[in-house]
C-alpha positions as CSV (number, residue, x, y, z in Angstrom):
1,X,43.8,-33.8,-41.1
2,X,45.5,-37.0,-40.6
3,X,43.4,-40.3,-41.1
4,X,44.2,-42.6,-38.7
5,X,42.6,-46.6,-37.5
6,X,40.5,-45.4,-35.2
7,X,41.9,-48.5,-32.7
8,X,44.9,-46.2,-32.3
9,X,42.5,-43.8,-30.1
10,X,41.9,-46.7,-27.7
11,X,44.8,-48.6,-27.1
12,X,47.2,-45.3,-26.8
13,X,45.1,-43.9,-24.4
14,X,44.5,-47.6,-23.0
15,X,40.6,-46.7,-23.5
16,X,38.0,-50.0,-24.3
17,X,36.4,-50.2,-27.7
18,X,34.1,-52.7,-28.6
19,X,33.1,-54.2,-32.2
20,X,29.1,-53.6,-33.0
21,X,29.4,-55.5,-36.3
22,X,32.0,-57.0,-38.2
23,X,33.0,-54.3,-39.7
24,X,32.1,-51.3,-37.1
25,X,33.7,-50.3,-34.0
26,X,31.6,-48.7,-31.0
27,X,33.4,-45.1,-29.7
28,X,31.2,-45.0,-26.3
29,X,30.7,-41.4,-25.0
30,X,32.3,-41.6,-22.1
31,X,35.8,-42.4,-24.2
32,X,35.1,-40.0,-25.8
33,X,35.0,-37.3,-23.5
34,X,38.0,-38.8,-21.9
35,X,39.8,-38.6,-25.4
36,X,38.9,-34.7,-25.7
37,X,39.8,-33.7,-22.1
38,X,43.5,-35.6,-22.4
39,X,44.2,-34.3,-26.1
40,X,42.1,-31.4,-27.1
41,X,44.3,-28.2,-27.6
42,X,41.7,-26.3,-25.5
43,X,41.9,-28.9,-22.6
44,X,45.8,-28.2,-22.7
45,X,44.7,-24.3,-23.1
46,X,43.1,-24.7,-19.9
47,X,46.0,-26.4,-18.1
48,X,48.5,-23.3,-18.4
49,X,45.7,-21.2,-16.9
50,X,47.4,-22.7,-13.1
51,X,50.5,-22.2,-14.8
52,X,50.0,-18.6,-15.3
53,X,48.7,-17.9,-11.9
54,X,51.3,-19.9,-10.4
55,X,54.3,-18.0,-12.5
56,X,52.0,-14.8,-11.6
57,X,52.7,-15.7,-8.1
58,X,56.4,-16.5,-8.0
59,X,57.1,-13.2,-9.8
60,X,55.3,-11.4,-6.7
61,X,57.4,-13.1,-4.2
62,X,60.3,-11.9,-6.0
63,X,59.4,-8.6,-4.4
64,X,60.4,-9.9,-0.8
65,X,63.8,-11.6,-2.7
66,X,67.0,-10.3,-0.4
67,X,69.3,-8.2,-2.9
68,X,72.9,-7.3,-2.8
69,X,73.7,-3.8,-3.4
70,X,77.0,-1.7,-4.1
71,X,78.0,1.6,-4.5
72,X,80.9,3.5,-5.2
73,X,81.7,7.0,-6.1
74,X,85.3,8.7,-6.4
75,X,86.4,11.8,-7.8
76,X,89.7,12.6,-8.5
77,X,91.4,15.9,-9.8
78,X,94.7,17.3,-10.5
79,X,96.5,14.5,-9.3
80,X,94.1,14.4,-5.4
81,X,91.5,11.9,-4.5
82,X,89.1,14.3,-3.8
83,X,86.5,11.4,-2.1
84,X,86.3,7.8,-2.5
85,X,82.8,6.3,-1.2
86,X,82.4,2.8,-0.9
87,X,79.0,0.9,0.3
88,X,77.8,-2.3,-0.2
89,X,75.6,-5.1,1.6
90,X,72.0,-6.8,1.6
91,X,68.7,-5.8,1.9
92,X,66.1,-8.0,3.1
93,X,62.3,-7.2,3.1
94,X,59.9,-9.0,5.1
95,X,56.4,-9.5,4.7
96,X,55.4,-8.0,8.3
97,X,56.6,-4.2,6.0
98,X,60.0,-4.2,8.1
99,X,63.2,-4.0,5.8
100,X,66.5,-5.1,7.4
101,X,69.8,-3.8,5.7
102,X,73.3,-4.9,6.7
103,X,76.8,-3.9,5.1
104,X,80.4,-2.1,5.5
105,X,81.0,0.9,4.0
106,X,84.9,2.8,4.2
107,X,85.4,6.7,2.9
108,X,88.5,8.7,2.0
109,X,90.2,11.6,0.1
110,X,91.3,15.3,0.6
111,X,88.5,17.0,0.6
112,X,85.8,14.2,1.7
113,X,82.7,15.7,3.5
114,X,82.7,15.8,7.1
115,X,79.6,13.7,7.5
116,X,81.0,10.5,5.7
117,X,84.5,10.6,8.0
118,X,85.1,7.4,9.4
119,X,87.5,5.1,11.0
120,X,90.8,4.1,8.3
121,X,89.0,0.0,8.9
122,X,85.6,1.3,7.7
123,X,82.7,0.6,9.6
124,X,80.2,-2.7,9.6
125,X,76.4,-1.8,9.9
126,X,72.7,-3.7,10.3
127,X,69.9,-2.0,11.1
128,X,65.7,-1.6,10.2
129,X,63.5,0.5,8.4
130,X,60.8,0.5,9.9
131,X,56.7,2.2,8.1
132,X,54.9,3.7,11.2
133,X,53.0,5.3,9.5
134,X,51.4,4.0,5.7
135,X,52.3,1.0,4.8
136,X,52.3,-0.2,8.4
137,X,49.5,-2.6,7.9
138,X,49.8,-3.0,4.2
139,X,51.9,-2.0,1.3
140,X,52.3,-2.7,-2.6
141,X,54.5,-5.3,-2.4
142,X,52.7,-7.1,0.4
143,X,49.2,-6.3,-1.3
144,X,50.0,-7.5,-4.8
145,X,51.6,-11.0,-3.0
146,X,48.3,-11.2,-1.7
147,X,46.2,-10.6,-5.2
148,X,48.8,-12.8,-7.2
149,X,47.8,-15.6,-4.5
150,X,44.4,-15.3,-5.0
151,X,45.2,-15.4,-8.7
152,X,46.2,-18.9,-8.7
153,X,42.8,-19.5,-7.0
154,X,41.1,-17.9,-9.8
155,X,43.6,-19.7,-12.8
156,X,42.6,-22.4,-11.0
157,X,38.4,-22.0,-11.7
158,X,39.6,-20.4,-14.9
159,X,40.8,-24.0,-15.7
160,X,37.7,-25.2,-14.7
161,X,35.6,-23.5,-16.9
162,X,37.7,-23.9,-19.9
163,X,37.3,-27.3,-19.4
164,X,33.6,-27.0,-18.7
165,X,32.9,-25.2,-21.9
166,X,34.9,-27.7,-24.3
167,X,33.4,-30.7,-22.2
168,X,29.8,-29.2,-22.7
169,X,30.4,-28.7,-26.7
170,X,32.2,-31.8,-27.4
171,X,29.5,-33.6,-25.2
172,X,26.8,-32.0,-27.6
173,X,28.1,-32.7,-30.5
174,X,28.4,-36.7,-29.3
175,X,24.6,-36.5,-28.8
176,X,24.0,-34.9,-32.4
177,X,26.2,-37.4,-33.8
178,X,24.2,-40.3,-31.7
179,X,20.9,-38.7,-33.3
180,X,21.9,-38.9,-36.8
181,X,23.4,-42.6,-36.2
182,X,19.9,-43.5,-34.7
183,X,18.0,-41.4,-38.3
184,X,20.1,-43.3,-40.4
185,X,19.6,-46.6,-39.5
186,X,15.9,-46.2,-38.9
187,X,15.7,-45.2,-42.4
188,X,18.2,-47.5,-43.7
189,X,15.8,-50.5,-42.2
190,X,12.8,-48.9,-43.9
191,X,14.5,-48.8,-47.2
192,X,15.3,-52.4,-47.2
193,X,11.9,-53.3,-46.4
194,X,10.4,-51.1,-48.8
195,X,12.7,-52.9,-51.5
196,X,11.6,-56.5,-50.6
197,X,7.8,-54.9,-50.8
198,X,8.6,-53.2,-54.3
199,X,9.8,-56.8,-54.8
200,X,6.7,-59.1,-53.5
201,X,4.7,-56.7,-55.0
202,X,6.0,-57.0,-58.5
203,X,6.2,-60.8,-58.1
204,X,2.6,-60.7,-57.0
205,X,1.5,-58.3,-60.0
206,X,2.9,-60.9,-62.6
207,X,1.0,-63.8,-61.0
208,X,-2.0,-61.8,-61.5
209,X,-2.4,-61.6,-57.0
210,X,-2.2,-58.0,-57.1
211,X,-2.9,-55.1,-59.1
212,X,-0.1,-53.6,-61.4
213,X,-1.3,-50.1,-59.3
214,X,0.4,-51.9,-56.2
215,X,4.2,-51.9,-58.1
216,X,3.4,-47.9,-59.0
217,X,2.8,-47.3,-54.9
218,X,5.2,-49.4,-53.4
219,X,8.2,-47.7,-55.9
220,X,6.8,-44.5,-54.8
221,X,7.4,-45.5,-51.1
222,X,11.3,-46.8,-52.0
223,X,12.0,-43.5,-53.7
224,X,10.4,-41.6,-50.7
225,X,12.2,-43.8,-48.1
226,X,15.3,-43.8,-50.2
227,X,15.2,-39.4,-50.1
228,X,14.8,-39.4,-47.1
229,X,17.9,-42.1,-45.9
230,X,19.7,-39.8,-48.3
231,X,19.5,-37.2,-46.4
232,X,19.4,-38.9,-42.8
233,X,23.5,-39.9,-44.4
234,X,23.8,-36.5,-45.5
235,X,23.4,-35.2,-41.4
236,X,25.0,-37.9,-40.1
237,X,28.1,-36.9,-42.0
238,X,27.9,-33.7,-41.1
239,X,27.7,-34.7,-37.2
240,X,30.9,-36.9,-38.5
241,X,33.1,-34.2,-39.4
242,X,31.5,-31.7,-36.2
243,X,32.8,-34.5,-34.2
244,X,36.3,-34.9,-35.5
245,X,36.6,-31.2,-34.4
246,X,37.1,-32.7,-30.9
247,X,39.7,-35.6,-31.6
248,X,43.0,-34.8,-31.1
249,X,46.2,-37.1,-31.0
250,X,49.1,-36.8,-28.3
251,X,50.7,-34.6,-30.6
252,X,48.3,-32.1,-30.6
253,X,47.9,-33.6,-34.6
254,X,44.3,-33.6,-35.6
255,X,42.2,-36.6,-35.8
256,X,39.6,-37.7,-38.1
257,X,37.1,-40.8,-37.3
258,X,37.3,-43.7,-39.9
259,X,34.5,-45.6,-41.5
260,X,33.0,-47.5,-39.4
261,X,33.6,-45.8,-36.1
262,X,29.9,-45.1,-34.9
263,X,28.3,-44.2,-31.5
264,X,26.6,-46.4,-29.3
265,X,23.3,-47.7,-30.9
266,X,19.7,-46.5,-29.3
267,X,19.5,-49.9,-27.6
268,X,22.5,-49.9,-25.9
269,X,21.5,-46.4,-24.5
270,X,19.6,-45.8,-21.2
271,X,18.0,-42.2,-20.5
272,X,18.9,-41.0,-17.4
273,X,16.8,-40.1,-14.4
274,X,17.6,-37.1,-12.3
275,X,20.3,-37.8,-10.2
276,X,19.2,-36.3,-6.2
277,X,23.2,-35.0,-5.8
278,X,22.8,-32.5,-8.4
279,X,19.8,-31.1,-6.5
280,X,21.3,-30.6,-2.9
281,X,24.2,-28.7,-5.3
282,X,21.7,-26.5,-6.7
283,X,21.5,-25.0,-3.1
284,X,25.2,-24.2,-2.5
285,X,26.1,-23.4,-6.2
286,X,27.5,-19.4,-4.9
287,X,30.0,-21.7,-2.9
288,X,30.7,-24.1,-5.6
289,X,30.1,-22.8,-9.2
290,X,33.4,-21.9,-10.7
291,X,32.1,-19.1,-11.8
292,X,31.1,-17.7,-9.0
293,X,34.1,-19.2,-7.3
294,X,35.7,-16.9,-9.8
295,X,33.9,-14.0,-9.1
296,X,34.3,-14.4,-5.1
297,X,38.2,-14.3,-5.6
298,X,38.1,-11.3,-7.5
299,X,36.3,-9.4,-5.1
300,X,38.9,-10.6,-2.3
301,X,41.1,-8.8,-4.7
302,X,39.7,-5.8,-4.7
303,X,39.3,-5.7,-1.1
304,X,43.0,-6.5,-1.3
305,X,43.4,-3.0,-3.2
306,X,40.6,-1.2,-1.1
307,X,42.7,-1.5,1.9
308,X,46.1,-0.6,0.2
309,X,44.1,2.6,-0.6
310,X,42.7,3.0,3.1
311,X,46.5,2.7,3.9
312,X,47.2,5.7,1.9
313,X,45.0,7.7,3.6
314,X,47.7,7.7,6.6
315,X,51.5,10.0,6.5
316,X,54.3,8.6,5.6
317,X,56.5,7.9,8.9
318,X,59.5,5.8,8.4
319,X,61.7,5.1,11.1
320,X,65.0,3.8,10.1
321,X,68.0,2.4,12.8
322,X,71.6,1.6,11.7
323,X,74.2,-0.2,14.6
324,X,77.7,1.1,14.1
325,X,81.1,-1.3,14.6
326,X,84.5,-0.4,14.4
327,X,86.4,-3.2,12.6
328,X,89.2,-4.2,15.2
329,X,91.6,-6.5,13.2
330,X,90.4,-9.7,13.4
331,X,87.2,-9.2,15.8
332,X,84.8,-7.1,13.9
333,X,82.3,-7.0,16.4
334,X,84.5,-6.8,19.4
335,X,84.2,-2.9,19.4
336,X,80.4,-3.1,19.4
337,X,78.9,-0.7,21.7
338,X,75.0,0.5,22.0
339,X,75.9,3.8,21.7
340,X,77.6,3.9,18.0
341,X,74.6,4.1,16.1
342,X,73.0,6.0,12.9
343,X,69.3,7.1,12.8
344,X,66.4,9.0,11.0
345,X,63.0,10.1,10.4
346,X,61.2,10.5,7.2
347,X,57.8,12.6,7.4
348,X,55.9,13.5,4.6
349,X,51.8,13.9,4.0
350,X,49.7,15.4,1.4
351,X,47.6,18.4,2.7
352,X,44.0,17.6,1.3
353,X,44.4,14.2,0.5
354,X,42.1,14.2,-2.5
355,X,44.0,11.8,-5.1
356,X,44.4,8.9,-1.5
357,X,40.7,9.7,-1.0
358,X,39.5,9.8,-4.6
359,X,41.4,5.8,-5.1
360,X,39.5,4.4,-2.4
361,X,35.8,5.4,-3.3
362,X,36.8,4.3,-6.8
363,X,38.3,1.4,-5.0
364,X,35.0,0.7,-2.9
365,X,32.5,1.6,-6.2
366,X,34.8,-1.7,-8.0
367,X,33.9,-4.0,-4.9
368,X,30.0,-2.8,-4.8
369,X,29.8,-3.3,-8.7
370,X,31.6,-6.8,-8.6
371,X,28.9,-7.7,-6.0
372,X,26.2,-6.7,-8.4
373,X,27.2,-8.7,-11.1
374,X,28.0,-11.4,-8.3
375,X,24.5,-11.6,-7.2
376,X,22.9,-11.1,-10.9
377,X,24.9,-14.5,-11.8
378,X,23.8,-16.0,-8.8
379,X,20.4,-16.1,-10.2
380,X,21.0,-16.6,-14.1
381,X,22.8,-19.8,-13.0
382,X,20.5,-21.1,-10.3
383,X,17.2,-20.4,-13.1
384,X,19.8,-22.0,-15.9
385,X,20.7,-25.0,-13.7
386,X,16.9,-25.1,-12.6
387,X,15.6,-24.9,-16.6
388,X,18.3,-28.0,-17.1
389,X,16.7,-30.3,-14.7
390,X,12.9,-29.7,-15.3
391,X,14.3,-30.6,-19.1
392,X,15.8,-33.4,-18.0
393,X,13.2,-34.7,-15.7
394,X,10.6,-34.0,-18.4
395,X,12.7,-36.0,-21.6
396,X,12.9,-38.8,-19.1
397,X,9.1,-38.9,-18.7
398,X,8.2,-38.4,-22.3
399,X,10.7,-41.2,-23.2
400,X,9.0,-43.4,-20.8
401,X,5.9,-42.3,-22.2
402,X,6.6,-42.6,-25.9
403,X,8.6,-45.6,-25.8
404,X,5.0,-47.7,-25.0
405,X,3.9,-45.2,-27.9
406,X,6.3,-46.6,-30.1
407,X,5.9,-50.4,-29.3
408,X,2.1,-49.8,-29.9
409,X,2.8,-48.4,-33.5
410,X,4.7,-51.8,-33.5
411,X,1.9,-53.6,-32.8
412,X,-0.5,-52.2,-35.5
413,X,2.0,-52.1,-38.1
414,X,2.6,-56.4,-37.2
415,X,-1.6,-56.4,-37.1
416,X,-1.8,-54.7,-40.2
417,X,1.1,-56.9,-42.1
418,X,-1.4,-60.0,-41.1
419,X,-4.3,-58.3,-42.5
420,X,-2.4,-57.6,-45.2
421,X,-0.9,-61.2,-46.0
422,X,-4.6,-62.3,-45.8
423,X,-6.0,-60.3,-48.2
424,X,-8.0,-57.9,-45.9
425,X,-5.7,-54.8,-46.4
426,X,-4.0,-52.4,-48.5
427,X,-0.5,-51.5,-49.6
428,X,-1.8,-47.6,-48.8
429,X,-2.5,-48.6,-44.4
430,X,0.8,-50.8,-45.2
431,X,2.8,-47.8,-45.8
432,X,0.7,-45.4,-43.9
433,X,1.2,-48.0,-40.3
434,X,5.4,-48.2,-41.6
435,X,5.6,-44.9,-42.2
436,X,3.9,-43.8,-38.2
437,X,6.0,-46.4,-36.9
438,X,9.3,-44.9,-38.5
439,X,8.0,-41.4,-37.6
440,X,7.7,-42.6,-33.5
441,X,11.3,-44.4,-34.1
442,X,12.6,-41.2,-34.6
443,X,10.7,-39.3,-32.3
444,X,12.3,-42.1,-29.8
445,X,15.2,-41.6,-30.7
446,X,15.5,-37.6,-30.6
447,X,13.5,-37.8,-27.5
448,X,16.4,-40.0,-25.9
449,X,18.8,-37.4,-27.1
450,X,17.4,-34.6,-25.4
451,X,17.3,-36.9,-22.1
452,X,21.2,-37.2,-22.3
453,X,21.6,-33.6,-23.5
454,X,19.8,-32.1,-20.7
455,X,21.8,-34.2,-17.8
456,X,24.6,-32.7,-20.2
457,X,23.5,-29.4,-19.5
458,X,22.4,-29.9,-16.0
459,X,25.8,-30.6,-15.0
460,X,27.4,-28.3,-17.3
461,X,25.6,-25.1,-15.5
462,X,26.7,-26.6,-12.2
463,X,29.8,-26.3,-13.4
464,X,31.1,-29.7,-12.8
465,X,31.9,-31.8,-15.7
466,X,35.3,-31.2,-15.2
467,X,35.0,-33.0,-12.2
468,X,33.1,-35.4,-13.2
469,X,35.0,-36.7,-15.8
């Protein structure tokens, strides 16, 4: 792990940051998502998903890529050219299942067969060949264009939910890391102000104001308070190093935060009310979850390979045609004539059928399954997406609630200070009204962190933080 100034984050990837003391710097949570989508290995992961589909694709079209051919075969024996073939030219496939060929092919020797004699110039030829039968409509090549197509569709949601799923854990861990902040410094005030107690208290004690008993109880508190800030640093730590997980430099070099890099404080957070958009998306999430987007593709794919089946089901009838031309000197095509041609006929069929019929009910058994689980994700999102917003609505309405809760623990801890000061209280309701006041802080605080959590999740089972970033 490589220690860097944590500045270096901000001004390289010409993000803000802001001082919170003189000796802290603020990392806001929107940098830092914006940090782990531009320089998280995963994030970069994610990004050769399009490449992928996109190479996937290329390599398909290569199938319809027009390719030279040449062939030549000669014997000779005793001294004889017994045969000399020669071919050569192009073949071009279309994506309409039509292949056109063109080329010159010349024959010779003593004892060629009859069917290759030909003119001493050769002969020029172009023709078709042309599926009547399967492959007509559809054929491998043109039916695994069509799938590799729809693959860079799918990389492309692929992408998506990479990027979804780092968002939603680095996002997460922010929070966690925002909590243990808040803990600390909650507990990190009361330990001060439990000091300058045991303090008054012992000052008080030798001026005969209070009772030594009071130094005995108001020690216990410091070494209670000081515990528990202990181990309120101990998790904040922890949320620290779980957060460095998700820093990552240009260089793909792993990042660690420096002292004094914290989140934003609990003040300078707002909770956030449901946002209307996200429920109108609730309604179309089968037409814009990734996901599901996902899923849809794949079945278009096996559709794709359903009706390459269904084409099997038909003879194989190829029809090939093959112009003829004399070479004449110089004008090649001068001798061209409708009548100098080449053809053929290619029939062949299975009898029963059974392996062509067999592939397409397995075929149509893939599409009906991939509906299934289609439909049964359908449902687990729209209850996942409908569990994140009652959460979120809910946290916002507790915070609301508690936050009066926690300025009136405020207000009797200040009430019983002044009773306090005046004689007509006790250290014990002192620490007992501190110690309520520093529970509801907390309570705040984690309460605040469940608010930003579930928009978090809300958004994450929507499926659009990528996008929203």
């Amino acid at each position: 792990m490589k220690r860097i100034v944590f500045a270096y984050l901000f001004f390289a990837s010409s993000l803000h940051s802001y001082s919170q003391t003189d000796s802290s710097s603020v990392l806001p949570y929107e940098t830092f998502m914006e940090i782990v989508q531009a320089n998280h290995p995963l994030a970069k992961q994610a990004d050769l998903q399009v490449t992928k589909g996109n190479s996937s694709l290329l390599q398909s079209k290569g199938a319809f890529d027009p390719k030279l051919f040449t062939e030549v075969s000669q014997k000779y024996f005793d001294d004889k050219e017994y045969y000399n073939l020669v071919d050569g030219g192009i073949k071009l496939p279309t994506k309409i299942g039509v292949e056109v060929k063109g080329g010159y092919t010349n024959n010779s020797g003593y004892y060629l067969n009859p069917e290759n004699n030909m003119p001493d110039e050769g002969l020029w030829y172009a023709g078709v060949s042309v599926p009547i039968g399967q492959g007509l409509l559809i054929d491998k090549r043109r039916a695994q264009l069509k799938q590799a197509e729809l693959y860079v569709s799918i990389s492309e949601q692929e992408r998506t939910i990479m990027y979804n799923e780092l968002l939603y854990e680095a996002g997460k861990a922010y929070w966690d890391w925002f909590k243990a902040y808040s803990v600390q410094r909650i507990y990190e005030e009361a330990v001060t102000i439990a000091n300058t107690r045991l303090q008054a208290v012992k000052n008080s004690a030798k001026l005969g104001d209070k009772p030594s008993v009071d130094t005995l109880e108001a020690g216990i508190q410091v070494q209670n308070r000081v515990l528990n800030f202990q181990q309120a640093t101990l998790d904040y730590k922890n949320a620290t190093a779980l957060l460095s997980v998700y820093l990552w430099s240009d260089e793909a070099i792993p990042l660690e935060l420096t002292e004094g890099v914290v989140p934003e404080t609990a003040s300078a957070v707002e909770p956030m009310a449901v946002d209307d958009f996200y429920l109108t998306r609730l309604d179309s999430i089968e037409f814009t979850h990734p996901e599901l987007a996902k899923m849809n593709y794949k079945i278009a794919q096996l559709e794709v390979d359903k009706k390459l089946k269904k084409e099997m089901l038909k003879p194989q009838l190829n029809l090939n045609y093959n112009a003829l031309v004399q070479p004449l000197g110089s004008e090649t095509f001068s001798s061209y004539s409708i009548n100098n041609y080449k053809w053929g006929l290619e029939f062949s069929m299975p009898v029963f059928i059974r392996k062509e019929r067999g592939a397409l009910k397995l075929a149509e058994a893939k599409i009906q399954e991939a509906n299934y689980v289609n439909r049964d994700k359908q449902a687990k999102l729209r209850a996942k997406v409908s569990f994140a917003l009652n959460e979120w609505q809910t946290t916002l309405d507790q915070y609301n609630l508690y936050k009066q809760t926690v300025e009136d623990y405020r207000n009797l801890l200040e009430a019983e200070r002044r009773l306090f000061n005046i004689g007509e209280s006790s250290l014990f309701m002192i620490n007992s009204r501190e110690s309520s006041y520093i529970s509801a802080q907390i309570k705040l605080a984690e309460l605040l962190t469940k608010n930003r959590k579930s928009e978090l999740s809300t958004i994450y089972s929507l499926g659009m933080l990528f996008s929203e970033m």
